[in-house]
MDTraj code that builds the backbone (N, CA, C; nanometers):
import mdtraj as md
import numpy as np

residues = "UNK UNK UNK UNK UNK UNK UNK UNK UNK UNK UNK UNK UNK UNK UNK UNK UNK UNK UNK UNK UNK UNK UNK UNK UNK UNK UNK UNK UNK UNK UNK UNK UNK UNK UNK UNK UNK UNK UNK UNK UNK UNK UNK UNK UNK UNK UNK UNK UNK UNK UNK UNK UNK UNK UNK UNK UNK UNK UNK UNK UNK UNK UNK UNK UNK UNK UNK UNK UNK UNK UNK UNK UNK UNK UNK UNK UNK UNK UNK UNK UNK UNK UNK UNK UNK UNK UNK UNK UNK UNK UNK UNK UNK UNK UNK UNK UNK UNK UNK UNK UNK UNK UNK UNK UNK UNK UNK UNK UNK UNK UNK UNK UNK UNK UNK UNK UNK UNK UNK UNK UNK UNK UNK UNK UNK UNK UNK UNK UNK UNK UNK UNK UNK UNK UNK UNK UNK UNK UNK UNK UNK UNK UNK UNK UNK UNK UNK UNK UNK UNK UNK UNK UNK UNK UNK UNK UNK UNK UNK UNK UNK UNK UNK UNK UNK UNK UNK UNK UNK UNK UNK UNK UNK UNK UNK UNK UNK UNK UNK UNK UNK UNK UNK UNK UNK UNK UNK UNK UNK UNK UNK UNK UNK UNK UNK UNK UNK UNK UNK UNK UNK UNK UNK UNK UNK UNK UNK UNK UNK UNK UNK UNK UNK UNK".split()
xyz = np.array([
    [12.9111, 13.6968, 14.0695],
    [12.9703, 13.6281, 13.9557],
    [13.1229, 13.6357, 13.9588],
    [13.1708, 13.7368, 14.0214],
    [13.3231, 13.7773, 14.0234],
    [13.3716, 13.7841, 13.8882],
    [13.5277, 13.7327, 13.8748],
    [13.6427, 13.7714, 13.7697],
    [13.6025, 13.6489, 13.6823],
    [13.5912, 13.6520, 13.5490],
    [13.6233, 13.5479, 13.4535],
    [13.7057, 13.6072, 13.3219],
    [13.7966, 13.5303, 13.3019],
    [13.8660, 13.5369, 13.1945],
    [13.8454, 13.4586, 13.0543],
    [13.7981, 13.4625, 12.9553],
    [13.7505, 13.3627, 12.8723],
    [13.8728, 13.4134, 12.7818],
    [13.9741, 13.2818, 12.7237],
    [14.0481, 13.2912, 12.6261],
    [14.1040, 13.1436, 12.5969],
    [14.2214, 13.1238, 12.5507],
    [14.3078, 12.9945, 12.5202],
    [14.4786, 13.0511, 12.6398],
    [14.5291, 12.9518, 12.6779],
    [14.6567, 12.9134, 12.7080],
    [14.7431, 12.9778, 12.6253],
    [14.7270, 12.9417, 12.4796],
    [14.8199, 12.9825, 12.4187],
    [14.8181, 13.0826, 12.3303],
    [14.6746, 13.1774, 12.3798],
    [14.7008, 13.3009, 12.2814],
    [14.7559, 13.4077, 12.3652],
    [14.8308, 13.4552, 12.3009],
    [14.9365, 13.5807, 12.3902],
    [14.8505, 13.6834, 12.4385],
    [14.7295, 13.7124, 12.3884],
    [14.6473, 13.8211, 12.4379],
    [14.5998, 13.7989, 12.5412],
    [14.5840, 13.6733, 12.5677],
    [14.5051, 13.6182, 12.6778],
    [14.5930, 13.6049, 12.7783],
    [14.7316, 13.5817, 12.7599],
    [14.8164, 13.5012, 12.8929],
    [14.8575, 13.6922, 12.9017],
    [14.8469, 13.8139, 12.8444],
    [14.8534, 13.9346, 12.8862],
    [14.7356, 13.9632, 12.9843],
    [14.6605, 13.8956, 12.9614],
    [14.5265, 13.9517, 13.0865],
    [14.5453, 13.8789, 13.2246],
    [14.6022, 13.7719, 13.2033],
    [14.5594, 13.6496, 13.2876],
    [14.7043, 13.7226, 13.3899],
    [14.8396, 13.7929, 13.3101],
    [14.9631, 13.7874, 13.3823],
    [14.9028, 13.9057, 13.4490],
    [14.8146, 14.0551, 13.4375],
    [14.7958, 14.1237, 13.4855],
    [14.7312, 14.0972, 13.5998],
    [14.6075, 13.9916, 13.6172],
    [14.5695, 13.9281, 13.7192],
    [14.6329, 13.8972, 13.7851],
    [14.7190, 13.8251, 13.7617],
    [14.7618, 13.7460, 13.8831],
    [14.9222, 13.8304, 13.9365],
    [14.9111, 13.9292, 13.8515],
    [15.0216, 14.0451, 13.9614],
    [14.9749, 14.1493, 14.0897],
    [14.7932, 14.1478, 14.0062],
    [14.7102, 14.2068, 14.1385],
    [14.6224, 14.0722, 14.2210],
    [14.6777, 13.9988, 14.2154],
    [14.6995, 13.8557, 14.2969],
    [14.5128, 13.8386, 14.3132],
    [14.4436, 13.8558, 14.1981],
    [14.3106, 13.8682, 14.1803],
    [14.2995, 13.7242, 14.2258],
    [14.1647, 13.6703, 14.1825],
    [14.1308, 13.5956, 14.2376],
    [14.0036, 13.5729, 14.1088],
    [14.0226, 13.4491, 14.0299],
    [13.9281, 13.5275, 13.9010],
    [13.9217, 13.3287, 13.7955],
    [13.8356, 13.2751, 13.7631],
    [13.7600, 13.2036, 13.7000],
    [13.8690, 13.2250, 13.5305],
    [13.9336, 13.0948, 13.5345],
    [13.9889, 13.1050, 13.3675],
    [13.8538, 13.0260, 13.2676],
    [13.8196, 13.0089, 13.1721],
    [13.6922, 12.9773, 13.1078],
    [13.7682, 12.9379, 12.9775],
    [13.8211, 12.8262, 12.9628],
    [13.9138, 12.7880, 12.8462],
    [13.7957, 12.7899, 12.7177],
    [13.8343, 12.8720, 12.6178],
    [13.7926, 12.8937, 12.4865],
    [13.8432, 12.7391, 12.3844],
    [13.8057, 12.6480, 12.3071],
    [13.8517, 12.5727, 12.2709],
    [13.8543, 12.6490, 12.0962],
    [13.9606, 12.7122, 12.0422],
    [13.9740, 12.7603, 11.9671],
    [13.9814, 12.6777, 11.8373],
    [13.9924, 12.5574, 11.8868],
    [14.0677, 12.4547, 11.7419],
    [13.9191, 12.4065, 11.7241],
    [13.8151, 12.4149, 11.7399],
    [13.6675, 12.4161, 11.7045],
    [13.6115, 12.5209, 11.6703],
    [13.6302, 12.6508, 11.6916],
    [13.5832, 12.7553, 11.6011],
    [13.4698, 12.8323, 11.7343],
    [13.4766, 12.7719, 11.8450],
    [13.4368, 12.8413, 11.9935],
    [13.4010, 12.9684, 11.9825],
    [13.5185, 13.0785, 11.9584],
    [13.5530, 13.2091, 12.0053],
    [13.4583, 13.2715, 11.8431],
    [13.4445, 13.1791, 11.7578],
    [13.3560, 13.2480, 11.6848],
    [13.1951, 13.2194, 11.6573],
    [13.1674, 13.1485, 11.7552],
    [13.0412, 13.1168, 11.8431],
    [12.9857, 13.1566, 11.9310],
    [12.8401, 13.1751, 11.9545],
    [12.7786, 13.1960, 12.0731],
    [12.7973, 13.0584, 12.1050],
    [12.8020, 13.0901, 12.2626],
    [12.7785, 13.2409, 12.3226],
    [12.8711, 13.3330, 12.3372],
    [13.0108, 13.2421, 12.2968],
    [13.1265, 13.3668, 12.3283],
    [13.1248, 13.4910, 12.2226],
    [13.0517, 13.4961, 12.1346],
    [13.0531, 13.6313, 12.0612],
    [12.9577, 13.7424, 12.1111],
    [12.8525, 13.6906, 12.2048],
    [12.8378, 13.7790, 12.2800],
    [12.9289, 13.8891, 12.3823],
    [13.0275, 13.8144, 12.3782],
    [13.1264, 13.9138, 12.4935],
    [13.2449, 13.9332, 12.3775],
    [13.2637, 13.9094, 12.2832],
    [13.3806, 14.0141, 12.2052],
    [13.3033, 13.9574, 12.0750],
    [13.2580, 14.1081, 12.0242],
    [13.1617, 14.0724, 11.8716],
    [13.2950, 14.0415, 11.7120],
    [13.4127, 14.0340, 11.7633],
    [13.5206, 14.0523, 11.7258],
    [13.5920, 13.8814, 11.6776],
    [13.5175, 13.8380, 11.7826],
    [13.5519, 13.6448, 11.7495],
    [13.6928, 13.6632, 11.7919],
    [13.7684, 13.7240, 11.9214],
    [13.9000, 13.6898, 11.8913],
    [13.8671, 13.6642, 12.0789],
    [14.0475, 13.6305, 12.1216],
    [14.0418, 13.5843, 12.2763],
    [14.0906, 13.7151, 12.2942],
    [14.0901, 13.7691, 12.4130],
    [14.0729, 13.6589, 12.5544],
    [13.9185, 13.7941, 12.5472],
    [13.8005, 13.7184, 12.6442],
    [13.7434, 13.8523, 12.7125],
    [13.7150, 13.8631, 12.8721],
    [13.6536, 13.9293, 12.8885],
    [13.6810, 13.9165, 13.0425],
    [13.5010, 13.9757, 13.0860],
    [13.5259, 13.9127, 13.2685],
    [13.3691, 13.9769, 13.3126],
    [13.4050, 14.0291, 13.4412],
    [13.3722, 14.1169, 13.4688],
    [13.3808, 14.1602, 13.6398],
    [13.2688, 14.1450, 13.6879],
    [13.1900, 14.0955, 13.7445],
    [13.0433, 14.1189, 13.8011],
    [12.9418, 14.1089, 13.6323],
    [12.8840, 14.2603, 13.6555],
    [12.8619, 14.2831, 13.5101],
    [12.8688, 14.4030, 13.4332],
    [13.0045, 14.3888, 13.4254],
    [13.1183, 14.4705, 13.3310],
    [13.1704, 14.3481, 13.2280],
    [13.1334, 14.3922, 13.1220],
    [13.2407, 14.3209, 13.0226],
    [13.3183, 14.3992, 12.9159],
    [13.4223, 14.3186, 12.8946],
    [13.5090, 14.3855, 12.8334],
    [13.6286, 14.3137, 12.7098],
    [13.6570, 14.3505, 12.5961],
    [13.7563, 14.2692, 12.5333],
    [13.8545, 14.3597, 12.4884],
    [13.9402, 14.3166, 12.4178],
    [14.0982, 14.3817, 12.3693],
    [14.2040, 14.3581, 12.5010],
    [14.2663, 14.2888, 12.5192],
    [14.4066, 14.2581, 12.6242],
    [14.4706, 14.3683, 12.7142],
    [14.5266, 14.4877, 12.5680],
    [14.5768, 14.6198, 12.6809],
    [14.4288, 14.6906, 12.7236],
    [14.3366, 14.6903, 12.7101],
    [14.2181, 14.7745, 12.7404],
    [14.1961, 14.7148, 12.8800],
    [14.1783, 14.5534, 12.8907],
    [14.1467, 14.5158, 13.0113],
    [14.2774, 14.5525, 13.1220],
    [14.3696, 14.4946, 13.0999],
    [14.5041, 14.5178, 13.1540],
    [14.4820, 14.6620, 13.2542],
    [14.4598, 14.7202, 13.1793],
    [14.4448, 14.8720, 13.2188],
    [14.3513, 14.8541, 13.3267],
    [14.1769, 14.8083, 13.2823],
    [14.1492, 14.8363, 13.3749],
    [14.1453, 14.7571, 13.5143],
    [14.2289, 14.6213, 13.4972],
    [14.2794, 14.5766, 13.6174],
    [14.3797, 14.6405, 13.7022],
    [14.4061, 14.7106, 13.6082],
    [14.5758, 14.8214, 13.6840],
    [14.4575, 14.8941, 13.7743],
    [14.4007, 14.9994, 13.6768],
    [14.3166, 15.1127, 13.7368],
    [14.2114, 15.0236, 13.8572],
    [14.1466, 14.9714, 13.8271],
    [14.0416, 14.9288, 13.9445],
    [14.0632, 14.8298, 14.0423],
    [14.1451, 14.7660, 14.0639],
    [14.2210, 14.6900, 14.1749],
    [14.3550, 14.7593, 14.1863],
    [14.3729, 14.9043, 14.2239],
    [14.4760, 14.9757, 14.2182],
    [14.5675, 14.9214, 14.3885],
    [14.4632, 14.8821, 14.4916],
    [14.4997, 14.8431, 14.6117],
    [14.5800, 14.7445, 14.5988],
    [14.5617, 14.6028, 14.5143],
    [14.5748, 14.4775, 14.5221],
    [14.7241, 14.4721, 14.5002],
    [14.8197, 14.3776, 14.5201],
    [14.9501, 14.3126, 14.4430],
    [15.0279, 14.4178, 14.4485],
    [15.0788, 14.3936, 14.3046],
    [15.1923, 14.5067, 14.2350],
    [15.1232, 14.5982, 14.1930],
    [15.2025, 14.7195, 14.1859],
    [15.0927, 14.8953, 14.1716],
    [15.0720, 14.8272, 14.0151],
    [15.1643, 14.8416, 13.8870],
    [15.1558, 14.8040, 13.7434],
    [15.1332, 14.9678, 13.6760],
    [15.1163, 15.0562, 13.7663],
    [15.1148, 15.1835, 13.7198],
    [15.1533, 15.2923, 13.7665],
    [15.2598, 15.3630, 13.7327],
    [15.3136, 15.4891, 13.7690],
    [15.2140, 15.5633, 13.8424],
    [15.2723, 15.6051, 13.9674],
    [15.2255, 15.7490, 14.0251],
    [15.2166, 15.8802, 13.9541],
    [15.3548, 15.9336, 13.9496],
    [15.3890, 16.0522, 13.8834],
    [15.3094, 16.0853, 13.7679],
    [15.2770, 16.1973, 13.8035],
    [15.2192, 16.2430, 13.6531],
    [15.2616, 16.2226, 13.4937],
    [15.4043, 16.2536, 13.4910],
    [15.4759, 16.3008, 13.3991],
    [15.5209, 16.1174, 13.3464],
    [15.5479, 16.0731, 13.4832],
    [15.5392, 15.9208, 13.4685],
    [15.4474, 15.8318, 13.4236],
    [15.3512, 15.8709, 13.4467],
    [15.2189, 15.7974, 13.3830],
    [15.2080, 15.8475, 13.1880],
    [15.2856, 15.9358, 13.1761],
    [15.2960, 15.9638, 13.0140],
    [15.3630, 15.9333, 12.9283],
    [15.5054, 15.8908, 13.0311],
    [15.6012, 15.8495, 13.0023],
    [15.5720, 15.6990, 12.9696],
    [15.4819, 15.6214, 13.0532],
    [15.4050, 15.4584, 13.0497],
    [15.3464, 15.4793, 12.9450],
    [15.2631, 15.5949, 12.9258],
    [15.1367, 15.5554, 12.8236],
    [15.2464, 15.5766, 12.6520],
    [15.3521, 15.6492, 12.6990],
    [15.4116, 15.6260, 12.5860],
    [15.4632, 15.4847, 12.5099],
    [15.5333, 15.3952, 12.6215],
    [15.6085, 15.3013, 12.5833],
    [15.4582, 15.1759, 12.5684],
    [15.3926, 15.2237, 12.6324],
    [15.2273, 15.0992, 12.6175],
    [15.2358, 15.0929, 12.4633],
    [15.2358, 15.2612, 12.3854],
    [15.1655, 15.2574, 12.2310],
    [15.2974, 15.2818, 12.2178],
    [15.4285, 15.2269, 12.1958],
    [15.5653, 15.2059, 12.1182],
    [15.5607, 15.0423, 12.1430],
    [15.5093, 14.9839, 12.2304],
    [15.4885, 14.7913, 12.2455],
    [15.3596, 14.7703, 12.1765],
    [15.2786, 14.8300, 12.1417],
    [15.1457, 14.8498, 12.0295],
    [15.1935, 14.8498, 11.9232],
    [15.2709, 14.9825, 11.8658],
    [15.2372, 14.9639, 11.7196],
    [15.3661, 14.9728, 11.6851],
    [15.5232, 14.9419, 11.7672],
    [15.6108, 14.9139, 11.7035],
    [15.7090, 14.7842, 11.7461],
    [15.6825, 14.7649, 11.8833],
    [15.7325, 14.5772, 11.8879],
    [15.6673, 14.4993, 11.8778],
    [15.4971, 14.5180, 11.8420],
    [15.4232, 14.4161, 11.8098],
    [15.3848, 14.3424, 11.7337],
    [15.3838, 14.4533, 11.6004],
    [15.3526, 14.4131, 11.4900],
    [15.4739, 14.2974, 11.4266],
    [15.6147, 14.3363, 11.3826],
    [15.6956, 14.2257, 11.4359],
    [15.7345, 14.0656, 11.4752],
    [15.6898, 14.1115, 11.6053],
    [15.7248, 14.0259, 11.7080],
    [15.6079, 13.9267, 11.7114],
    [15.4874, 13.9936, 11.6268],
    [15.3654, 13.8645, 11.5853],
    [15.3650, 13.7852, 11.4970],
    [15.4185, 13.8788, 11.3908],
    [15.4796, 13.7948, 11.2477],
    [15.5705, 13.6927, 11.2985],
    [15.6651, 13.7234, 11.3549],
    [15.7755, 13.6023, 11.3880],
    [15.7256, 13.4937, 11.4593],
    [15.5910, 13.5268, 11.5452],
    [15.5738, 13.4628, 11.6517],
    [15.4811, 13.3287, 11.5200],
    [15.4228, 13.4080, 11.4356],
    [15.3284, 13.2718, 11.3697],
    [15.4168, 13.2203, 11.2508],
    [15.5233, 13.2511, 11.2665],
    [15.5896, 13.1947, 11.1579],
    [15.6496, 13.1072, 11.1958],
    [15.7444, 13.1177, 11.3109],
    [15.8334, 13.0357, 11.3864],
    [15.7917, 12.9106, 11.5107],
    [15.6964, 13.0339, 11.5507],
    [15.5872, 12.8901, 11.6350],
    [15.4433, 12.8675, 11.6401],
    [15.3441, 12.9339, 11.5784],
    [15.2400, 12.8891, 11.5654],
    [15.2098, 12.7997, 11.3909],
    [15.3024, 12.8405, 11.3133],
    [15.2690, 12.7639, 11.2054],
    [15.3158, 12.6291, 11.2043],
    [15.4051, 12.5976, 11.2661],
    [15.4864, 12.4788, 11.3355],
    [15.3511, 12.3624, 11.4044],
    [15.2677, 12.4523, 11.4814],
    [15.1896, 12.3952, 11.5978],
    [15.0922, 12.3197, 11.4749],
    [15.0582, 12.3990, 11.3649],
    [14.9273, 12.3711, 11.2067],
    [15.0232, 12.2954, 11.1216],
    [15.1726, 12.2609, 11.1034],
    [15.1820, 12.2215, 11.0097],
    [15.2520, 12.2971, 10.9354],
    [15.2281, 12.4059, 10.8920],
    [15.2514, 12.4630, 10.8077],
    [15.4085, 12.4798, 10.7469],
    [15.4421, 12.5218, 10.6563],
    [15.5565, 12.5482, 10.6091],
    [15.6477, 12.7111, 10.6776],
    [15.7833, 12.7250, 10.7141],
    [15.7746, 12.8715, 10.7575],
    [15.7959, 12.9593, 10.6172],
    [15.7835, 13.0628, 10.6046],
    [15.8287, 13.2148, 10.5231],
    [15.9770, 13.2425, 10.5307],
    [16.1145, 13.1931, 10.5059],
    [16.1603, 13.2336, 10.5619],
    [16.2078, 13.3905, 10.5158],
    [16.1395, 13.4278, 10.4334],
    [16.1791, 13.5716, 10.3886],
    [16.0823, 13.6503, 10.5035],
    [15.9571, 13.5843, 10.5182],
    [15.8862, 13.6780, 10.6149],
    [15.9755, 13.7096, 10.7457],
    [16.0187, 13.5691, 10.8067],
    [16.1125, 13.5851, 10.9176],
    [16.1916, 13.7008, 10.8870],
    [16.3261, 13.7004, 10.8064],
    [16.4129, 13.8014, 10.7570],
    [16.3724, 13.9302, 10.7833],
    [16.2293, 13.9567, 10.7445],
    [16.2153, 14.0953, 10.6901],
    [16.1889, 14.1862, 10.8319],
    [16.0948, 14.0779, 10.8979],
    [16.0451, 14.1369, 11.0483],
    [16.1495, 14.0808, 11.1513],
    [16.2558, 14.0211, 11.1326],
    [16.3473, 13.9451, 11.2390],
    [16.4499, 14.1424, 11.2068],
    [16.4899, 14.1638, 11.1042],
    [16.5148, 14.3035, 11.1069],
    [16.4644, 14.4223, 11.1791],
    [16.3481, 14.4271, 11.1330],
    [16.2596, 14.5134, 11.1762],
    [16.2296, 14.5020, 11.3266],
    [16.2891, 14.3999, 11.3756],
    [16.2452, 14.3754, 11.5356],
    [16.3878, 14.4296, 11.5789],
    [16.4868, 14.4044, 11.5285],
    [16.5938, 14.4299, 11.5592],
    [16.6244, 14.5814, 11.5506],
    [16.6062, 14.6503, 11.4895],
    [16.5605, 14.8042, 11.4925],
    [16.4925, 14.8581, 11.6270],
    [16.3855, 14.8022, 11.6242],
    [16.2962, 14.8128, 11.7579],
    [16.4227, 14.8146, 11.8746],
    [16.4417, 14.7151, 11.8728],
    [16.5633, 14.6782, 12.0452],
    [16.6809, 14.7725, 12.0390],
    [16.7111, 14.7906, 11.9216],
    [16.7911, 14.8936, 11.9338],
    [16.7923, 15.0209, 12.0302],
    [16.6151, 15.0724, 12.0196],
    [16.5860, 15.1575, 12.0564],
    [16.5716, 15.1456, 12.2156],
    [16.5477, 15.0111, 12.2326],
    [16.5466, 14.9379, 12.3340],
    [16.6528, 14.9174, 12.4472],
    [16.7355, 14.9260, 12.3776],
    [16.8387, 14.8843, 12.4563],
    [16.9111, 15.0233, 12.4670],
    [16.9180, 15.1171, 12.4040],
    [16.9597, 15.2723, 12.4507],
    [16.8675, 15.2976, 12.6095],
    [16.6998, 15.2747, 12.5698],
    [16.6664, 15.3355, 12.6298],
    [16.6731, 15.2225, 12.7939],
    [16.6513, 15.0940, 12.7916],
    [16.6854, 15.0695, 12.9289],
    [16.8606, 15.0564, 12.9668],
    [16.9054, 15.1467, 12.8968],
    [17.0609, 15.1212, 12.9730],
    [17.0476, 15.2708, 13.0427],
    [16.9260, 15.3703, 13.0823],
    [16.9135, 15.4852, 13.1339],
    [16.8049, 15.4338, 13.2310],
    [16.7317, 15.3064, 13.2200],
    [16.6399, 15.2700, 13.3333],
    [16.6148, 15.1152, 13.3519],
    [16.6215, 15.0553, 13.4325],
    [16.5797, 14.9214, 13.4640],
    [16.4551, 14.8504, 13.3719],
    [16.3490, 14.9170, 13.3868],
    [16.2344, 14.9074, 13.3447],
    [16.1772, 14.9799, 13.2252],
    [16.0723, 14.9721, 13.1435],
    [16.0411, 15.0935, 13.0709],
    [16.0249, 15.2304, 13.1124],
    [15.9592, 15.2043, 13.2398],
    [15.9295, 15.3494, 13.3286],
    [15.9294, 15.3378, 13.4543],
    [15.8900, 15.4446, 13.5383],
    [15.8718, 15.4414, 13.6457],
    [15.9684, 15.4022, 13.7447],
    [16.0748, 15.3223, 13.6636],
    [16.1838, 15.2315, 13.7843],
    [16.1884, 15.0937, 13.8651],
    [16.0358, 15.0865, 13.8190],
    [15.9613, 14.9576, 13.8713],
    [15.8704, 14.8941, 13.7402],
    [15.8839, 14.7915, 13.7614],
    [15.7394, 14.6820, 13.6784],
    [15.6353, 14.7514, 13.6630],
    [15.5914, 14.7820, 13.5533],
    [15.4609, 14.8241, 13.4773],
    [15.4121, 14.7634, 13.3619],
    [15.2450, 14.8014, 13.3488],
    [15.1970, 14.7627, 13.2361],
    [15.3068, 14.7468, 13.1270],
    [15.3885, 14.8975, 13.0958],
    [15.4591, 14.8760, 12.9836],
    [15.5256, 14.7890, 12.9578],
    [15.5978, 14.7221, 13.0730],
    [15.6749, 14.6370, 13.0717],
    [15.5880, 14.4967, 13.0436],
    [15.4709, 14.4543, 13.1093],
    [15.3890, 14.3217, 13.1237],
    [15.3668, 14.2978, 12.9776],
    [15.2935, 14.4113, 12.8833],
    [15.2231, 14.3905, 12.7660],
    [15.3515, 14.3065, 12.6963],
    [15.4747, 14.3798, 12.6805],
    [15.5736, 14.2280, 12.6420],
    [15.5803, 14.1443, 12.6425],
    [15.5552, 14.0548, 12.7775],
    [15.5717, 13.8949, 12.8075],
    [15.5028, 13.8098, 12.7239],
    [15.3666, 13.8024, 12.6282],
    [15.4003, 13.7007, 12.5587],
    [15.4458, 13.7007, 12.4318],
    [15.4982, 13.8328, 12.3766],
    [15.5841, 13.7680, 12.2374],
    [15.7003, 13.7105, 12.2714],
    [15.7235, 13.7787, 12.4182],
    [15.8951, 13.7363, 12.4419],
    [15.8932, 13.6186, 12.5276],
    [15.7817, 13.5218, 12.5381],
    [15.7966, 13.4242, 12.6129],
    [15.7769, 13.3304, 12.4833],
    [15.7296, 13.3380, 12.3883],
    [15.7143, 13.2860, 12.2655],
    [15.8682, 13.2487, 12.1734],
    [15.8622, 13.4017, 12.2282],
    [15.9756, 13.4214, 12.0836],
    [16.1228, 13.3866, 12.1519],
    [16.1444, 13.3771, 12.2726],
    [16.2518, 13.3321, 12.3038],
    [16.3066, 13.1760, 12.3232],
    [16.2254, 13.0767, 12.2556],
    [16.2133, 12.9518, 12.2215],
    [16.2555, 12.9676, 12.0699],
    [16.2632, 13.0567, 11.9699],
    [16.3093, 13.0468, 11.8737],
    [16.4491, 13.1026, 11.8362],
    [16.4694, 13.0991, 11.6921],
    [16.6260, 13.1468, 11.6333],
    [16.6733, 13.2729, 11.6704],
    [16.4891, 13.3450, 11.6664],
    [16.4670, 13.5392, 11.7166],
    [16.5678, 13.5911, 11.8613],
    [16.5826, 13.4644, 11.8934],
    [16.6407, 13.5195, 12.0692],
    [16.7548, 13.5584, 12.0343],
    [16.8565, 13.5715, 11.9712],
    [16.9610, 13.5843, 11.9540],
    [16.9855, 13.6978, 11.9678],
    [16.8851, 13.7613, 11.8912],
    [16.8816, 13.9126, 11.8751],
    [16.8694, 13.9616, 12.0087],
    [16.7695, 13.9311, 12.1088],
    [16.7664, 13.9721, 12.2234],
    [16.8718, 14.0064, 12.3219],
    [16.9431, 13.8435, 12.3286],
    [17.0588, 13.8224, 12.3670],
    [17.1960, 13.9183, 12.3216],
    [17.1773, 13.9481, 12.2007],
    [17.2750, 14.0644, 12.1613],
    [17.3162, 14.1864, 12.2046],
    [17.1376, 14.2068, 12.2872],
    [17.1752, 14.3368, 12.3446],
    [17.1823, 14.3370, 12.4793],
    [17.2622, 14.3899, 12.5674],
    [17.2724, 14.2979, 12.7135],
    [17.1868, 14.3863, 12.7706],
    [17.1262, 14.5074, 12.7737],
    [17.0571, 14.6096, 12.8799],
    [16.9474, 14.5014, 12.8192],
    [16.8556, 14.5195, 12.7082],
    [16.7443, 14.4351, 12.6530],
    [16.7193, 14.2783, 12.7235],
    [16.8351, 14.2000, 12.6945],
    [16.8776, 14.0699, 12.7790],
    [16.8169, 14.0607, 12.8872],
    [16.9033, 14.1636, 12.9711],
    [16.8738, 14.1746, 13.1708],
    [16.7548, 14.2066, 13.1672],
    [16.6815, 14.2542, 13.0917],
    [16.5129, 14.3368, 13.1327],
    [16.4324, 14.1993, 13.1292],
    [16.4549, 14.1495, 12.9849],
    [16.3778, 14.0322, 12.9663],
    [16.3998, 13.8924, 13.0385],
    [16.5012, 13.8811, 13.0910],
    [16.5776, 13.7192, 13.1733],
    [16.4707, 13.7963, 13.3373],
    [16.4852, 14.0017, 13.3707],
    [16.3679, 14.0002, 13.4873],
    [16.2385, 13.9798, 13.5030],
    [16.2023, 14.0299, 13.3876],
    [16.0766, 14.0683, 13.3970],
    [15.9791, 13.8861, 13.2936],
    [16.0933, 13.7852, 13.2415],
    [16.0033, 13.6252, 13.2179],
    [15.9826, 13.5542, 13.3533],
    [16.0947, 13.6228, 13.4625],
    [16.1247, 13.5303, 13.5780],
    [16.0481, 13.5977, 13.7029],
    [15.9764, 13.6641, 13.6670],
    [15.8519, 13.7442, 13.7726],
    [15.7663, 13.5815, 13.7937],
    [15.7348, 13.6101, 13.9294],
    [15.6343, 13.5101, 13.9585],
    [15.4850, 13.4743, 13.9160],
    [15.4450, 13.5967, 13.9043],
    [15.3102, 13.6252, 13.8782],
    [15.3232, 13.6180, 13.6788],
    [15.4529, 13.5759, 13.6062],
    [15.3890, 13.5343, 13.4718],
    [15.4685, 13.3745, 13.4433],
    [15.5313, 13.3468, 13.5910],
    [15.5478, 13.1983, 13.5990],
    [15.4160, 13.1212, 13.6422],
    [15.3462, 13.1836, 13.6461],
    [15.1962, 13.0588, 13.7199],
    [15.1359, 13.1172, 13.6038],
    [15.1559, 13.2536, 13.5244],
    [15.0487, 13.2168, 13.4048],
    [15.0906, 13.1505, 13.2765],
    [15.2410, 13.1322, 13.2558],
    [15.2386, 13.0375, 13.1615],
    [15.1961, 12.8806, 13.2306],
    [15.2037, 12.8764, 13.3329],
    [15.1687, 12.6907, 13.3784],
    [15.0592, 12.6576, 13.3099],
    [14.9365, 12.7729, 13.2909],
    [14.8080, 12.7343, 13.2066],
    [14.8775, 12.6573, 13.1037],
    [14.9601, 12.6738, 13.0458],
    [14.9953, 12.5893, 12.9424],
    [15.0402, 12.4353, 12.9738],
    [15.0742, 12.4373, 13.0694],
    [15.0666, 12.2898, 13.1122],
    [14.9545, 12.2249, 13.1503],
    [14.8133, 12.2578, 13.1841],
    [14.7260, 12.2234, 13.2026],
    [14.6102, 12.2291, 13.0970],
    [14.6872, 12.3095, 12.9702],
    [14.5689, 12.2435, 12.8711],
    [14.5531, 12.1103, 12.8410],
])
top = md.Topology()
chain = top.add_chain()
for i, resn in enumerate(residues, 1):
    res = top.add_residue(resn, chain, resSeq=i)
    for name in ("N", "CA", "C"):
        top.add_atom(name, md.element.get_by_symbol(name[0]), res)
traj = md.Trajectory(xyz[None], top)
């Protein structure tokens, strides 16, 4: 049966699985979810995430859902393939698992709000918040702060090289840098250089193209 990926183009969870793939230069079945019909909260796809959300994934028959969970275990079990995506070092691998859950539960939350305010409510119609923007366009800006101390002591989040920590970023910041939010980015130049390297990686230039082929 090999690799399948079941999600949408344009949900960020999904183009996080799809960019991990294709950095271990997998070889793997995309299974477009048609979300604007209510799909992902249908069998059969609720058989593979009882959760109704994207992306999920199949190895053979392993299945699996949540974005950083799979991520991981494409890092861990095609450890041969592509780019490593995970620290050697011991102390290094703690140092990753740190910045994984600081892009979890403190540039994400954020950087999602902005993301459906500024461009997914746009895509429905909708009207924006602009106080919501304000409140989390701050609060993101706090975040980079921290951000930008800490890669002006390293290239990357860790390790010295491209990692998970670094990947789980790419789609708020491939999102969010089409909006007013970039500015902030741009403000900080260590933050800037990380993000102008790590959008212009090859392996998450062929996974945004899915978006040209929806």
């Amino acid at each position: 049966m090999g690799i399948k990926i079941h999600g949408s183009p344009f949900s960020g969870a999904t183009l996080r699985v799809v960019a991990a793939a294709n950095e271990k230069e997998l070889d793997f079945e995309f299974v477009h979810v048609d979300m604007s019909v209510g799909a992902h909260k249908q069998q059969p796809y609720v058989a593979l995430n009882p959760f109704g959300q994207v992306p999920a994934f199949e190895d053979d028959d392993l299945q699996l859902f949540e974005s950083r969970a799979i991520t991981k275990y494409i890092a861990y079990a095609y450890g041969s393939n592509g780019n490593a995506l995970v620290c050697e070092d011991m102390k290094q691998k703690a140092s990753q698992a740190v910045w994984m859950e600081v892009e979890a539960h403190q540039f994400d939350p954020p950087a999602s709000k902005l993301m459906w305010e500024l461009v997914f409510k746009g895509m429905f119609g909708m009207e924006v918040d602009m106080a919501i923007v304000e409140e989390n366009e701050a609060k993101l800006a706090k975040v980079l702060d921290v951000y930008e101390a800490h890669l002006g002591q390293s290239k990357y989040m860790c390790c010295e090289t491209f990692s998970l920590a670094d990947l789980h970023h790419l789609p708020q910041l491939h999102f969010l840098m089409g909006t007013q939010v970039k500015k902030i980015f741009d403000e900080r130049p260590h933050v800037s250089a990380w993000c102008t390297d790590i959008l212009a990686r090859p392996a998450w230039v062929k996974t945004i193209a899915l978006q040209n082929q929806a």
